[in-house]
C-alpha positions in Angstrom: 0.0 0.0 0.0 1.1 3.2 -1.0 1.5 6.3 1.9 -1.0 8.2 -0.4 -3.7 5.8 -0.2 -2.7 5.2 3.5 -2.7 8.4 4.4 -6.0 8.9 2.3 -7.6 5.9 3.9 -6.5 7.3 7.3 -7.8 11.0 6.6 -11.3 9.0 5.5 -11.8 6.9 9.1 -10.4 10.3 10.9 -13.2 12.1 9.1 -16.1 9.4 9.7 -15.1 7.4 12.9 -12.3 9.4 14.4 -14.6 12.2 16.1 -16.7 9.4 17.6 -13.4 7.5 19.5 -11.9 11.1 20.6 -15.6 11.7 21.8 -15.8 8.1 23.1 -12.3 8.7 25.2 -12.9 12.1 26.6 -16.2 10.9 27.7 -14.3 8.1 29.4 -12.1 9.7 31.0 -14.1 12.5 32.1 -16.7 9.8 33.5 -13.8 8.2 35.4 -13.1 11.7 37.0 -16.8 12.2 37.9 -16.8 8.5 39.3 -13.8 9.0 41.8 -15.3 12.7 43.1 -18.9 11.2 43.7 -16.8 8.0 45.6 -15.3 10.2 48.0 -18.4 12.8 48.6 -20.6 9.4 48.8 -17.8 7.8 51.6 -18.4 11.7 53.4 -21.9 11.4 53.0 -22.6 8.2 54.7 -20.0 8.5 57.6 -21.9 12.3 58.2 -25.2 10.2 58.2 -24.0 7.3 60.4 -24.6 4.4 57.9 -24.0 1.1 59.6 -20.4 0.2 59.0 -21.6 -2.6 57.9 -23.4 -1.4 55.4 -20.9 0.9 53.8 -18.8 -1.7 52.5 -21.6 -3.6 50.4 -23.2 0.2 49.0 -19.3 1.0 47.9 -19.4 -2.5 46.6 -22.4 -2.2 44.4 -22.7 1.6 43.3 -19.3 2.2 42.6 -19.1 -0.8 39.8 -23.0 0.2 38.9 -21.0 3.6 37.6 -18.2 2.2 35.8 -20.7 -0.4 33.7 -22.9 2.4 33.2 -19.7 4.8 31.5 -18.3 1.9 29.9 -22.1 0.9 28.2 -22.0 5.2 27.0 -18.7 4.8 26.1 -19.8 1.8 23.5 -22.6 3.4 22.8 -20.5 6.6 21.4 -18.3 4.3 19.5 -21.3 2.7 17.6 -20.7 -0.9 18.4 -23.5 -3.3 18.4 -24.0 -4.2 22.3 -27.1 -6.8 21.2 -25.2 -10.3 21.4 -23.2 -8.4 24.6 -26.3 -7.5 25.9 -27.7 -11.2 25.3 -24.6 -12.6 26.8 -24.5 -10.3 30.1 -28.7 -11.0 30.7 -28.0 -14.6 30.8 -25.1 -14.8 33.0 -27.2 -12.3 35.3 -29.9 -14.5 35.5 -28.0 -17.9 36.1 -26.1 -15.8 38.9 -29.7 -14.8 40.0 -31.0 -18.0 40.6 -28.0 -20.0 41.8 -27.5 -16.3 44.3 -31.2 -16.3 45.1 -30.7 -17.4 48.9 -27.3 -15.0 49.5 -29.6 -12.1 47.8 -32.1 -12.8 50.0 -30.1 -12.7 53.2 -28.5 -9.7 52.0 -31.2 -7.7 51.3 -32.4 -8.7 54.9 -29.6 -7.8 57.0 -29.4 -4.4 55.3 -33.2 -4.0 56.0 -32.4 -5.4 59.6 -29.2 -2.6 60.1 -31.6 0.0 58.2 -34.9 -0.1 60.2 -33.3 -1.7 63.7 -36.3 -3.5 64.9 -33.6 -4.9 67.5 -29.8 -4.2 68.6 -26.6 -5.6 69.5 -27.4 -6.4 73.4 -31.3 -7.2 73.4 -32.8 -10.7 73.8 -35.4 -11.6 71.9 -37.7 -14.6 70.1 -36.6 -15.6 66.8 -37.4 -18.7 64.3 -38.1 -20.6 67.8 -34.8 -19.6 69.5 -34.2 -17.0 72.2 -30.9 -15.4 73.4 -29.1 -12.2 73.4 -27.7 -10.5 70.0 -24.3 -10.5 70.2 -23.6 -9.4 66.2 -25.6 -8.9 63.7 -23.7 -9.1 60.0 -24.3 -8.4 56.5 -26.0 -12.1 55.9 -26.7 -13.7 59.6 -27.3 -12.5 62.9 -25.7 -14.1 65.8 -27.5 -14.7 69.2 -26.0 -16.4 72.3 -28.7 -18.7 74.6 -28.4 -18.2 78.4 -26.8 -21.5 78.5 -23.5 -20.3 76.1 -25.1 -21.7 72.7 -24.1 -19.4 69.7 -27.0 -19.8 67.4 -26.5 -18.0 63.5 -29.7 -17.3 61.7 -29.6 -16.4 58.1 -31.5 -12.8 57.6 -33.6 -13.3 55.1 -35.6 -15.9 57.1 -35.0 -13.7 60.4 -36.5 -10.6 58.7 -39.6 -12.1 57.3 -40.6 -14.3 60.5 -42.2 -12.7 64.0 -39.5 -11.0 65.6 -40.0 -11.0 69.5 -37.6 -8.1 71.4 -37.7 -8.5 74.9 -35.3 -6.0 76.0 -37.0 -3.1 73.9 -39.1 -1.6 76.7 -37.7 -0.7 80.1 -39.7 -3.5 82.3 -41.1 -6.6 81.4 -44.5 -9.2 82.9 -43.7 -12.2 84.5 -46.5 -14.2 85.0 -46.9 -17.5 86.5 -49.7 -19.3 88.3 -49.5 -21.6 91.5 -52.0 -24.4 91.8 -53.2 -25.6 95.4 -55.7 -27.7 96.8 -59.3 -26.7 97.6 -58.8 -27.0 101.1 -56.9 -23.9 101.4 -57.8 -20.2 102.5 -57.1 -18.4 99.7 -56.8 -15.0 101.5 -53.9 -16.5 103.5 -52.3 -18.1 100.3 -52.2 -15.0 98.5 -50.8 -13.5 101.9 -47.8 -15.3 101.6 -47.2 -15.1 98.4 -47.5 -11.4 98.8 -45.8 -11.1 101.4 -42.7 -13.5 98.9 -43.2 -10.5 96.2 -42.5 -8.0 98.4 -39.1 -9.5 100.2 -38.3 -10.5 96.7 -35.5 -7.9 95.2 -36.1 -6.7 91.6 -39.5 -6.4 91.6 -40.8 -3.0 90.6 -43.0 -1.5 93.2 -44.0 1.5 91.0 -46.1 -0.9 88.5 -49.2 -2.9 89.2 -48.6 -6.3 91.2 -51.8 -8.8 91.1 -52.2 -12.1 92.6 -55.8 -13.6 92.5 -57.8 -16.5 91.9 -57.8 -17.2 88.1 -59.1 -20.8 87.6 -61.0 -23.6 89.2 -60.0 -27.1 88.0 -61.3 -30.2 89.3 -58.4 -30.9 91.6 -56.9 -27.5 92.0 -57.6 -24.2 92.6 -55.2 -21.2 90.5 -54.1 -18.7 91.6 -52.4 -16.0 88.9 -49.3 -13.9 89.8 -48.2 -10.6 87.5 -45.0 -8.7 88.4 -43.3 -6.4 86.9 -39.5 -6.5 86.4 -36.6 -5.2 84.4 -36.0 -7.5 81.3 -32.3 -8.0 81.9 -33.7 -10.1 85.4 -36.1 -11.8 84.6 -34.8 -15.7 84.9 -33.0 -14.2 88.0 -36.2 -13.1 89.9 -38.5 -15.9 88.4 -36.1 -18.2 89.8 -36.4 -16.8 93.0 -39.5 -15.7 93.4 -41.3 -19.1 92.4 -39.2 -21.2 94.9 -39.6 -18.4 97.9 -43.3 -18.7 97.3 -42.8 -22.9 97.7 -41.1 -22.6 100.7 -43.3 -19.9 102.5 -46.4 -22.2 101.5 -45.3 -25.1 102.5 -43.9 -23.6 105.7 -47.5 -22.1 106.4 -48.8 -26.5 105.8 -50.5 -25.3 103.0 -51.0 -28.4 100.8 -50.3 -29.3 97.2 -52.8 -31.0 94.8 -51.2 -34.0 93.2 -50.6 -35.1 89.8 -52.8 -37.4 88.6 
């Protein structure tokens, strides 16, 4: 080939193609520049707001690549290159991803939900898919709760988020209720004498709320009687505990008699 016709060839794809790549690169490069500013005002942004650290990582993690495919589709788009069999390729490879991710997506999207709208914290107990204990950590994909007798039990948040959540250590006291069953032949105004007078020597229990112990029930071997106290949630197993077998003792003290099991 010639340099004539070179150069002539040249001068003819400068003339129909070459604006397009210079537009194509300044646009790059100009998007990369935009990308890297709204990165750093984004990382000020959340740390001003007090986004779960957590959370932080995964946003970086998703919107910060969601940028650079977006410039680099722009950028093809510019150059005039036909995205259809790329565009085939990427939508199946997103949806066998999808499906094979579903459960991971799932638990994602519920822990962020669980960090975003807090329905409990790192320190409460509460009731979850049949297991109680105290929240030591709650992650990204799984929460962590410890049982009072030192089990670590990990539940995946997507199931945690979508089940009945009880949190027991949300409000400042909590209802312990129990009932104690006795024999017809007792005086009920002395039983529930003593096991007043067992509330009241108990520690823990709060005087400023409502105690009631009364007659609730009337079986065919046993009269019940139903106790309510109020406590603070962080005692409660402590002062059930005690409570229950103070009120035993004093009964039995007073010859008050228990029905039996049939």
């Amino acid at each position: 080939m010639s340099s004539a016709k070179f150069y002539n060839e040249a001068y003819i794809w400068l003339l129909n193609s070459g604006v397009r790549v210079i537009t194509a690169l300044a646009v790059f490069f100009i998007g990369v520049w935009i990308i890297k500013i709204l990165r750093s005002r984004l990382r000020k942004v959340m740390l001003k707001g007090q986004v779960n650290s957590s959370i932080q990582p995964f946003i970086f993690s998703l919107s910060i690549p969601a940028l650079y495919v977006m410039l680099v589709m722009l950028v093809i788009d510019i150059l005039g290159l036909q995205l259809t069999m790329f565009t085939t390729i990427i939508g199946a490879f997103s949806v066998a991803v999808g499906l094979s991710l579903s459960g991971t997506f799932q638990n994602f999207a519920g822990g962020v939900l669980i960090l975003l709208l807090k329905p409990f914290e790192i320190g409460d107990s509460v009731i979850a898919q049949g297991q109680e204990g105290k929240v030591t950590s709650i992650l990204i994909f799984y929460t962590v709760l410890l049982t009072v007798d030192n089990k670590t039990i990990i539940i995946p948040n997507g199931k945690l988020f979508n089940e009945v959540i009880t949190n027991l250590s949300r409000e400042e006291k909590r209802r312990l209720d129990f009932e104690v069953k006795l024999g017809y032949g007792t005086d009920i105004d002395i039983a529930k004498q003593i096991i007043q007078n067992a509330i009241d020597s108990t520690e823990g229990i709060l005087t400023d709320s409502p105690i009631r112990v009364g007659l609730t029930g009337m079986e065919v071997d046993s009269l019940r009687i139903t106790v309510n106290v109020w406590l603070v949630p962080a005692d409660y197993l402590n002062i059930k505990i005690a409570l229950m077998e103070k009120i035993v003792r004093n009964l039995s003290a007073a010859g008050i008699v228990f029905p039996k099991s049939t």
